[in-house]
N, C-alpha and C positions, 0 to 999 in steps of 0.2 A: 504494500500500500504506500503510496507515494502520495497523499493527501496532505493539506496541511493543518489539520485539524486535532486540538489538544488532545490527548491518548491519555482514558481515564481506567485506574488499573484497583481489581479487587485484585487484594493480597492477604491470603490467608494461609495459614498453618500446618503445618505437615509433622506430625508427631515421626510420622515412619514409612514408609511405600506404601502400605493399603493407604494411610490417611491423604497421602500425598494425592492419591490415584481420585479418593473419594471428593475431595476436593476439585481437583480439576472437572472431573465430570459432573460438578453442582455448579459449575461455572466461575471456578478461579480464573483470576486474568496470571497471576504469579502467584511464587509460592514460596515462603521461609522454611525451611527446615537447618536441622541442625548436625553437625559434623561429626569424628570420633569423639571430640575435644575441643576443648576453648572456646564453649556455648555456653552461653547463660541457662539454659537449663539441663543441668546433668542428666534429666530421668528423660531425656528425648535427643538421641544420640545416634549417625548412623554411619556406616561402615563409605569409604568410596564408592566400592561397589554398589552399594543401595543409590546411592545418592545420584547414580552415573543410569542407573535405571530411570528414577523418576526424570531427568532430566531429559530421554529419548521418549517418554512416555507424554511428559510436557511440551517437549519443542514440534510435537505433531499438531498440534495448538494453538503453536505460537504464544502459549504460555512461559512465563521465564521463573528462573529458580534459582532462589539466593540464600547463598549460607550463613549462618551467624555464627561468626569467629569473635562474637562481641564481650570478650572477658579481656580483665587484664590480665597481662604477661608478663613474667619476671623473667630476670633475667636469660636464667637456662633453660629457657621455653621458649628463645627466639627460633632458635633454626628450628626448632621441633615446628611451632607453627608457621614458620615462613614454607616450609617442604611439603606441610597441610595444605596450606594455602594452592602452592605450585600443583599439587595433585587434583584439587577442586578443580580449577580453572582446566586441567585438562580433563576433565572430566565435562568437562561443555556448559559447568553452573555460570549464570549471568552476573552475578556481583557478588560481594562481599560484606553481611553488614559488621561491622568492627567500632568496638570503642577507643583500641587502646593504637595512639599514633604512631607507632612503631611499625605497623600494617603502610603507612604513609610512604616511609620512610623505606621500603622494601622494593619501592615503583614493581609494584605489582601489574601484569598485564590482565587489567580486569576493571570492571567498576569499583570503586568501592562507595559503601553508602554510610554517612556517621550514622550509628547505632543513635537509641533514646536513652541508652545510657551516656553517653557525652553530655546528656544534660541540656538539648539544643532548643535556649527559651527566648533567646535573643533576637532582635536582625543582629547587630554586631558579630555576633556568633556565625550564627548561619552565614551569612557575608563572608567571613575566614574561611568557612570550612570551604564552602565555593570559590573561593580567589584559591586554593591551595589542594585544592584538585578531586573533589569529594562530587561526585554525581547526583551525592540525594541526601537531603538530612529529612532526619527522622525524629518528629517535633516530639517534645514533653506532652504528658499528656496532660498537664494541669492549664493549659494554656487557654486562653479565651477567644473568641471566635476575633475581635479585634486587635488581640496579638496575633494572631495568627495571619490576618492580613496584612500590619505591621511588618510581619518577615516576608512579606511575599514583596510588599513593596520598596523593600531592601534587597532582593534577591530576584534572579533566574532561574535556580538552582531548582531539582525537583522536590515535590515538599511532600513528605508521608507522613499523616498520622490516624494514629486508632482511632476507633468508630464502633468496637463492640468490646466490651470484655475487661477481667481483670484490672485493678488500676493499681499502682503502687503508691501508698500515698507520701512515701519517701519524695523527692523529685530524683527523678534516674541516677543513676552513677553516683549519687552524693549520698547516699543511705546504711548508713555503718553498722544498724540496731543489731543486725545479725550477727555481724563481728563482735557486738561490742558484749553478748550474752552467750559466745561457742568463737570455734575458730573456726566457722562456717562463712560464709561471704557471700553476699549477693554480686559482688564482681567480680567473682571467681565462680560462680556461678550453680552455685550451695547456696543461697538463703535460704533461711529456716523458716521464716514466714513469722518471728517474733512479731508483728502487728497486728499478726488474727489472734494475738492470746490476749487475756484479760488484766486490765491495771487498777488501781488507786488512781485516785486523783486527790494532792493531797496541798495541804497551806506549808510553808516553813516553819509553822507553829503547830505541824503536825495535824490538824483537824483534817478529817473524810469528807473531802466535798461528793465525790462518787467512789463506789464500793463494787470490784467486783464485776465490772464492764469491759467490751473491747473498745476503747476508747479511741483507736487506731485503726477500726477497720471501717474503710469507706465500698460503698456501694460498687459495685459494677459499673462500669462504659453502655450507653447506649444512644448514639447518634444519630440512629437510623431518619428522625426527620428531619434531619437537618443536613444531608448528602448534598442536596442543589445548592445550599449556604458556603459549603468546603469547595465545594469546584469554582463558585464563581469568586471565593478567596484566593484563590489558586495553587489548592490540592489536588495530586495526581496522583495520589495511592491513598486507597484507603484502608486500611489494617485492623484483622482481626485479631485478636489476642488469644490463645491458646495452643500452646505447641504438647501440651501434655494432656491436652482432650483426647475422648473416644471419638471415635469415627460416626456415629451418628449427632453428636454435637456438632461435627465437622457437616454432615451431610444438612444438618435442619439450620443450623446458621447462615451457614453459604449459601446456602439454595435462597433464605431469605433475602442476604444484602445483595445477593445476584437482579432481585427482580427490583428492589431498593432499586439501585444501581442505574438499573437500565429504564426503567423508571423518571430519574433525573436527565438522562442522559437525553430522551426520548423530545423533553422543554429543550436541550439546546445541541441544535444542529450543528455547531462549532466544534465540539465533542464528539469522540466516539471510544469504544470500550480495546481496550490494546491486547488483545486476541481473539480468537472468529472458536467457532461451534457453539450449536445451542444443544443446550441442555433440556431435558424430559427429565421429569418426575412423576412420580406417584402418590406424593403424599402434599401435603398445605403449610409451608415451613411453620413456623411460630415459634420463635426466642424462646419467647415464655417459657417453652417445655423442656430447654435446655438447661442445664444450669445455668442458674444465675444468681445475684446477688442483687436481688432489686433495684437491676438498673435503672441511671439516670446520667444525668447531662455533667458530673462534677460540676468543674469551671467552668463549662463553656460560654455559658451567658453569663460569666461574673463569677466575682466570690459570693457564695451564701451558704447560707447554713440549710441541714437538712441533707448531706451529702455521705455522711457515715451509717453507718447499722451496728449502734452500741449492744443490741440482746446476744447477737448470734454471728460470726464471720462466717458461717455456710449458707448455701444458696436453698430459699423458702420458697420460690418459686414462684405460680401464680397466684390471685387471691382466688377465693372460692367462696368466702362467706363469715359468719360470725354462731359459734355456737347457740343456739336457743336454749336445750333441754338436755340434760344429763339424766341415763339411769345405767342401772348397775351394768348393762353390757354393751350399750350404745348413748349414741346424741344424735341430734337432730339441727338442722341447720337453718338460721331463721329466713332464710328463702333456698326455693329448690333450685339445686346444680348436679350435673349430671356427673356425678363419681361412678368410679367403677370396682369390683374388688381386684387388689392387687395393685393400686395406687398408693402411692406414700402423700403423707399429711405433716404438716407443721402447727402446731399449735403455739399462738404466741397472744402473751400476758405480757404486765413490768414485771412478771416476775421471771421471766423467763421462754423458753422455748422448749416444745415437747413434740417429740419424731414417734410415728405410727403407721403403720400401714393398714389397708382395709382389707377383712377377712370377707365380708359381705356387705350389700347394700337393700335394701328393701322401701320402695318410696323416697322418702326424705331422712329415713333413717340406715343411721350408718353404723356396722359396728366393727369396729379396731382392733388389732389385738392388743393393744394395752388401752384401758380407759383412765388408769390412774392417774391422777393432774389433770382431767380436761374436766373445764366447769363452764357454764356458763358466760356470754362476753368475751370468750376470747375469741380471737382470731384466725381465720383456717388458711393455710395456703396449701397449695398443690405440686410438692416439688417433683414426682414422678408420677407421667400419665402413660401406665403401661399399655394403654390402648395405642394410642400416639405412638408409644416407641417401637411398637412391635408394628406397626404402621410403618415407620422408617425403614427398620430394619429388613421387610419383607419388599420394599419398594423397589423397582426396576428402575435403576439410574444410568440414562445412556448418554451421550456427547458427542455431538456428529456435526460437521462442515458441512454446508448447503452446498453442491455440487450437480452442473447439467449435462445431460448429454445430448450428443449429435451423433447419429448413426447414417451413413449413408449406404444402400444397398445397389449393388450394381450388376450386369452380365457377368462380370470376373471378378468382383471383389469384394469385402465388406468391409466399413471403415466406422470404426467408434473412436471417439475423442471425450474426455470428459475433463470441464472445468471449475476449479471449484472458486471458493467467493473472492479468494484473494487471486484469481487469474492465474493458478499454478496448473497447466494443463498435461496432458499426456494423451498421443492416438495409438492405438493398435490396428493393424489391418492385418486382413486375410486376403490373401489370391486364392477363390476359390470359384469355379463355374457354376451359376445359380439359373436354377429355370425360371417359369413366368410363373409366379405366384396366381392360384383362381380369385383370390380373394383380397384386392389391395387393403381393404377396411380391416379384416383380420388379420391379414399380415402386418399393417401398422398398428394393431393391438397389441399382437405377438410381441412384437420387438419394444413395443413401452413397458411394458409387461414387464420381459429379461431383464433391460437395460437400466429398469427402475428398482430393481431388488439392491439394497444395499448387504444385508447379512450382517456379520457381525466385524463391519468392516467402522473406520471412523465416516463414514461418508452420509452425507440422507442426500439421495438423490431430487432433487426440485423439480425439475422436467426433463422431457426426455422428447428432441424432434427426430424424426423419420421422415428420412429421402428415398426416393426410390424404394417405395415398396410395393412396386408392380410384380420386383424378384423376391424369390423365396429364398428365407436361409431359417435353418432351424433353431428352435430355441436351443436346444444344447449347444450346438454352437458359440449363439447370441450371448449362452452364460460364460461358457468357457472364457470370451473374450471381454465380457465384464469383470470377469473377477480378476481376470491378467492385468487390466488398467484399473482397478482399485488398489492393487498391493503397488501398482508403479507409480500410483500417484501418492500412494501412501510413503514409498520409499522416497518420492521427489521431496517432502514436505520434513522427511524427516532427516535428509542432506542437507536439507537446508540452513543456511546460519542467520539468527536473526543478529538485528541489527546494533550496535552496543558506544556507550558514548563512554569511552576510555581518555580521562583526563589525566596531567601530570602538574606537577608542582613546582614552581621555578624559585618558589622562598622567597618569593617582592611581599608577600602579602604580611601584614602584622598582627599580629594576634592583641584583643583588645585590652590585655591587662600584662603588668609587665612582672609582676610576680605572681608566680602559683602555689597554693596553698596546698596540702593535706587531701583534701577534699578535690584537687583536679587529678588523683591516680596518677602520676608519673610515677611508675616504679623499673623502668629498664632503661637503657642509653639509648635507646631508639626513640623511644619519646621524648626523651632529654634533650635529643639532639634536634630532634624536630621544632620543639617548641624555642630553642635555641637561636633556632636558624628565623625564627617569626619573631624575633624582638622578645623575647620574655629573658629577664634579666637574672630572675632568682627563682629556683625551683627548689619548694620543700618536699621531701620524698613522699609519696602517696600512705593515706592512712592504713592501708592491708598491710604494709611492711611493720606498721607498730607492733611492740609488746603488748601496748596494753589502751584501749581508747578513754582512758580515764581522763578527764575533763575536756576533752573536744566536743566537738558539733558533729553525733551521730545521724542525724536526719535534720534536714532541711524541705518546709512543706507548706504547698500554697493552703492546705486544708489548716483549721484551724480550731484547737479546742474550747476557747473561748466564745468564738462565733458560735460553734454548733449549740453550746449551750444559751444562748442569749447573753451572756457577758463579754461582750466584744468592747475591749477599750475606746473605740473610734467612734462608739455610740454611746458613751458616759457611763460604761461598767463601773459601777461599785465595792466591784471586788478589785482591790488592789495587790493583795497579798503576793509572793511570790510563790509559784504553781511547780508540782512535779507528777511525774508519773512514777508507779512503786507496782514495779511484779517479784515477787519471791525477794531476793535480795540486790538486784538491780532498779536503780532508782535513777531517775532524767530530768533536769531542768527545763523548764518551758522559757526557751524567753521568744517574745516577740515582736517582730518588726515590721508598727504599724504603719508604715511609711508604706513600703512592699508588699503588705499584708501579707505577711508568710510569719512562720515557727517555726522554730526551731530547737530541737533535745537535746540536751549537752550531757554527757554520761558522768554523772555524778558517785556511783557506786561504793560501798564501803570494799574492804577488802581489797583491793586493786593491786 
């Protein structure tokens, strides 16, 4: 395609080959996955091999598929990952997403894209990372839909951000909690997940202002109405978040921001989606039924409060209803919804949250297997609709290129050509002596007939003209030489190299601050050298290399605990006092900074 029209790209998650596969055939444009090593997430890991599969299985597609080498790297880990690296890119994968600048530093023949662990909330930022040879940043996800256009209109450069799923509420790559309670690391890419567990929240004078809460776990991503908003900001990927999802999360998600997508796309003709087949399904996506953590919009329109889920950091699902009537073996729901047995249930109180599943349903009454704790008033949600899922799971998911054909029939020959939407074509012919067909009308059925069978090929045939069908030629034939130009047109598609914007870095550009702190990860000479070579004057070694993160600034967060509870300073909070969080024997200062309106935890802990 030689158009010049903006290329708008779903990019979704590939835990492994199946997921990768499932993925694309629910209409991935691209595709993240993750390598042997030096990903941010350990539990989603794959061999070259794997990785050089999905990559033949995607570029039939014109789907593209990028690795995340997004950890930092120490020292003795450079050639190890520069020789990973070297292996990917021969392996056919399209970029590289990386946090650690040492990747820079290697002039890699490849894209590379800055990870969201770089932290990328700025223009000034994003402006560097583009002036010094980065093909795509990959925004924070705390950012506002007016920051977001801020860096666009600072920038060229391609701008990715999430649009479903998981949020950190650390800001990327600055987030130490994990470190700061195990020698686990979320840039090493081990976090523990210290913010879904439970804290204090407490005065310096010791008093419980809360007891007993996740006071750190913020809701789910969900952006979905707001897709036409990011493209005409000028985002070109939009990002799913989930690389250690099951494959029907993969399939009912995708499938929904596929139709999202195309959708927005549909209002502007300026646009179109950056690779070809459509997608068939069998089932009706809906988030909802996925995991989820009650999403919502974080930041995107602003700071506000209402963006965490202090009862429970696990995904409650949809709502369903509010208990009415308790008895000893069931409830009943004070309006009717249609449950089914073998759904799971959330029950949520202040006091908490209670998991069940349904043994049976009768009317409006429901009975669970555990009824102990549900009472009246509470809450019901629906986090597993085993109708739905077994809906998914049994669904026929295919992905196929609209392609036409031209048959012409002759006294000596037979001649099929077939082309598919991006003009990639292939003929076969036959020399063969054909007699006069009795029947032009069924002979040119015949042959739409043949020539329209796709099979289990990537193709869906659109039309199919016939010439000359006064001569007869037999279907078997007519198959034989359809299937010969399906596997050749399938083989042209998959020789094929798409197209790739490989930049380099000539070191004019300056990076915006001229010392770097703790919290910018500099831990090998590669990124020392780099940031070096950008103007930065003084490098303090990155906080993973410390013994111990006692009194630094473990997380840095646009989210805010003050806000969420209505004691926000900037709105004449009353509480003054100075705030911490306390789990087990690790205890965190809040301070914050109302200027930025961001917060920030400084590891205060005894014992250190």
């Amino acid at each position: 395609m030689s158009d010049k029209k903006r290329i708008i790209e779903l990019l979704c998650p590939a835990r492994d080959y199946n997921a990768a596969v499932a993925a694309i055939d629910c209409g991935a444009d691209a595709l993240y996955i993750g390598a042997s090593s030096f990903g941010a997430r350990r539990g989603a890991t794959n061999s070259t091999e794997d990785i050089a599969r999905v990559v033949a299985y995607a570029h039939l597609f014109g789907v593209r598929v990028y690795v995340t080498l997004n950890t930092i790297l120490y020292e003795s880990e450079l050639r190890d990952a520069e020789r990973l690296a070297l292996r990917l890119i021969e392996c056919g994968v399209d970029g590289l997403i990386v946090q650690d600048m040492a990747y820079r530093e290697m002039n890699l023949p490849t894209e590379l894209h800055a990870s969201t662990q770089v932290c990328n909330m700025t223009p000034e930022g994003a402006k560097f990372l583009e002036d010094s040879g980065f093909t795509r940043v990959i925004l924070e996800r705390a950012l506002s839909l007016d920051e977001i256009r801020a860096i666009r209109r600072a920038t060229t450069v391609d701008l990715e951000c999430f649009i479903h799923g998981a949020i950190c509420v650390g800001h990327s790559g600055r987030c130490y909690l994990s470190r700061s309670q195990s020698t686990r690391s979320g840039n090493r890419g081990e976090c523990s997940q210290p913010c879904r567990l439970t804290y204090d929240l407490t005065t310096e004078r010791g008093e419980k202002l809360i007891k007993n809460r996740h006071l750190l776990s913020v809701k789910d991503f969900d952006l979905s109405e707001h897709i036409g908003e990011l493209i005409d900001a000028g985002v070109m990927s939009f990002k799913i978040e989930g690389r250690l999802k099951d494959d029907n999360y993969i399939k009912n998600v995708v499938s929904y921001y596929r139709r999202k997508i195309d959708e927005a796309l549909s209002l502007r003709p300026d646009c179109r989606r950056a690779s070809v087949g459509r997608s068939e399904i069998e089932f009706t996506p809906d988030p909802r039924k996925s995991f989820s953590r009650d999403g919502g919009e974080y930041m995107f329109l602003g700071k506000r409060a209402g963006v965490a889920s202090w009862l429970t950091p696990k995904a409650v699902g949809e709502y369903v209803g509010c208990v009415a009537t308790v008895d000893r073996r069931s409830f009943r729901l004070a309006s009717r919804t249609q449950l089914n047995a073998g759904d799971g249930l959330c029950f949520i109180s202040h006091d908490g949250i209670i998991g069940s599943n349904i043994n049976r349903t009768e009317g409006n009454s429901i009975e669970p297997n555990r009824i102990d704790g549900i009472k009246p008033g509470m809450e019901v949600y629906r986090n597993y609709d085993h109708q739905f899922t077994q809906s998914v799971e049994r669904s026929r998911i295919r992905r196929a290129i609209d392609t036409e054909c031209r048959v012409v029939l002759s006294e000596d020959s037979i001649v099929a050509q077939y082309t598919d939407v991006e003009m990639l074509s292939v003929t076969v012919r036959r020399s063969v002596s054909l007699e006069r067909s009795k029947s032009e009308e069924k002979m040119r059925s015949v042959a739409q007939e043949q020539m329209a069978k796709s099979g289990d090929s990537i193709f869906r045939i659109t039309s199919v003209t016939v010439e000359g069908a006064e001569w007869f030629a037999t279907a078997k034939l007519l198959a034989e030489m359809r299937r010969e130009a399906l596997s050749l047109l399938a083989s042209q598609r998959a020789e094929r190299r798409l197209e790739h914007d490989i930049r380099s870095d000539d070191g004019t550009a300056r990076y915006p601050e001229r010392r770097l702190s703790p919290q910018h990860n500099v831990v090998n000479s590669l990124a020392r050298r780099f940031y070096t070579r950008h103007g930065v004057e003084h490098i303090v070694e990155g906080l993973d290399t410390w013994r111990t993160t006692y009194g630094e600034r473990v997380m840095e967060s646009s989210y805010c605990i003050r806000r969420e509870m209505g004691e926000c300073l900037k709105q004449g909070s009353k509480l003054r006092d100075r705030l911490y969080l306390e789990h087990g024997r690790h205890r965190y200062r809040l301070e914050f900074d109302c200027q930025k309106c961001r917060m920030s935890l400084i590891d205060c802990s005894e014992n250190r």
